[in-house]
C-alpha positions in Angstrom: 0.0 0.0 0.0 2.0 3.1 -1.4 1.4 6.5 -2.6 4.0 8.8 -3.6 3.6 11.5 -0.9 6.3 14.2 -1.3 3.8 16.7 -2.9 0.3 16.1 -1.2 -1.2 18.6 0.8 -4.7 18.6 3.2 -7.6 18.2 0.9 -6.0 16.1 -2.0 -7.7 13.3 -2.4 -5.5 9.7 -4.2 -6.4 6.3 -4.7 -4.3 3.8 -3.0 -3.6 0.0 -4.1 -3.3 -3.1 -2.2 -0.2 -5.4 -2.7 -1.4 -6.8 -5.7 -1.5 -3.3 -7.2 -5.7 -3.7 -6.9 -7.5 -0.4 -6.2 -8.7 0.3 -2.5 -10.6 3.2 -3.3 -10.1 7.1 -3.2 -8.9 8.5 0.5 -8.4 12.3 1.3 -6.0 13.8 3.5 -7.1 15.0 6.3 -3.9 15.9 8.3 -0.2 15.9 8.0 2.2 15.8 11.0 5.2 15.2 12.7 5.9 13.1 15.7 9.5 11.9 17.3 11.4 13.2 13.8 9.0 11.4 12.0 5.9 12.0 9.3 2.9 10.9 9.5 -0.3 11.1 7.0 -3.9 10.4 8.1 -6.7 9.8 5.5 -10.3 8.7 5.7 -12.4 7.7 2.4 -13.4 10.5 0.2 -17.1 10.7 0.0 -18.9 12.9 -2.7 -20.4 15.9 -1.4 -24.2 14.5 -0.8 -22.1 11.4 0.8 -20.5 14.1 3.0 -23.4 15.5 4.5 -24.9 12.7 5.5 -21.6 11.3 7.0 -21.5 14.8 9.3 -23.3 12.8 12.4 -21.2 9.9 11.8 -18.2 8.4 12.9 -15.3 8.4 10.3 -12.6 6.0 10.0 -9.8 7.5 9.7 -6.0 5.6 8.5 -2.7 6.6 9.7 0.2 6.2 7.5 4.2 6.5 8.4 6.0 8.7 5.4 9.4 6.9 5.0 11.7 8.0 2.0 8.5 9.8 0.1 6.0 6.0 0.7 3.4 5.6 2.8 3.7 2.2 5.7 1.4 1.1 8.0 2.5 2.1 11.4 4.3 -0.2 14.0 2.0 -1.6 16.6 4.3 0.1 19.3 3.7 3.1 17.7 -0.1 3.6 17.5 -1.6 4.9 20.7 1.4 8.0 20.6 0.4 8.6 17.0 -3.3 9.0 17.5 -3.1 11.0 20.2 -1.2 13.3 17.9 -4.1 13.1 15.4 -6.7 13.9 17.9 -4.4 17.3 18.9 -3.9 17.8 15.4 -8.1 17.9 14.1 -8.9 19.6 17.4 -6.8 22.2 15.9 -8.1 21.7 12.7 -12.0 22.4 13.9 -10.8 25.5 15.3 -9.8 26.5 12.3 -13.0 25.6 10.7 -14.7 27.0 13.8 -13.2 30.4 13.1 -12.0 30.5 17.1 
């Protein structure tokens, strides 16, 4: 599962293949970050607008990616719990943003 990663940005949205090089779908980026000298990507499955709306009241799923050399890997089980409590600081500052505050 690899994207090429050195020019995304929030927003963008790219499909992403499974180790047979099959399509897993479309997936936009929803935040970019650093943790311990390292990057991480998180992305949650693009959704057309309609799709959007009625997702609002929903809970997303939402997949966390390591950036090594410009390629996206899944995270190391050792890593997970620091790296999503990243995320959640990261989209809490994200809907403030949003939230004008």
């Amino acid at each position: 599962m690899t994207e090429d990663s050195k020019d995304l940005e929030l927003g963008d949205i790219i499909t992403l293949d499974d180790e047979n090089g099959e399509p897993l779908g479309d997936f936009e980026v929803v935040a970019m970050f650093d943790l311990n000298g390292k990057e991480y990507i998180a992305l949650t499955e693009a959704l057309e607008d309609e799709e959007a709306e009625e997702e609002l009241d929903e809970e997303v799923d939402i997949f966390v990616f390591q950036i090594d050399g410009g390629e996206m890997v899944p995270l190391e089980e050792d890593e997970e719990s620091a790296v999503y409590a990243k995320l959640n600081e990261v989209l809490e500052g994200i809907e403030l943003i949003d939230k004008g505050e």
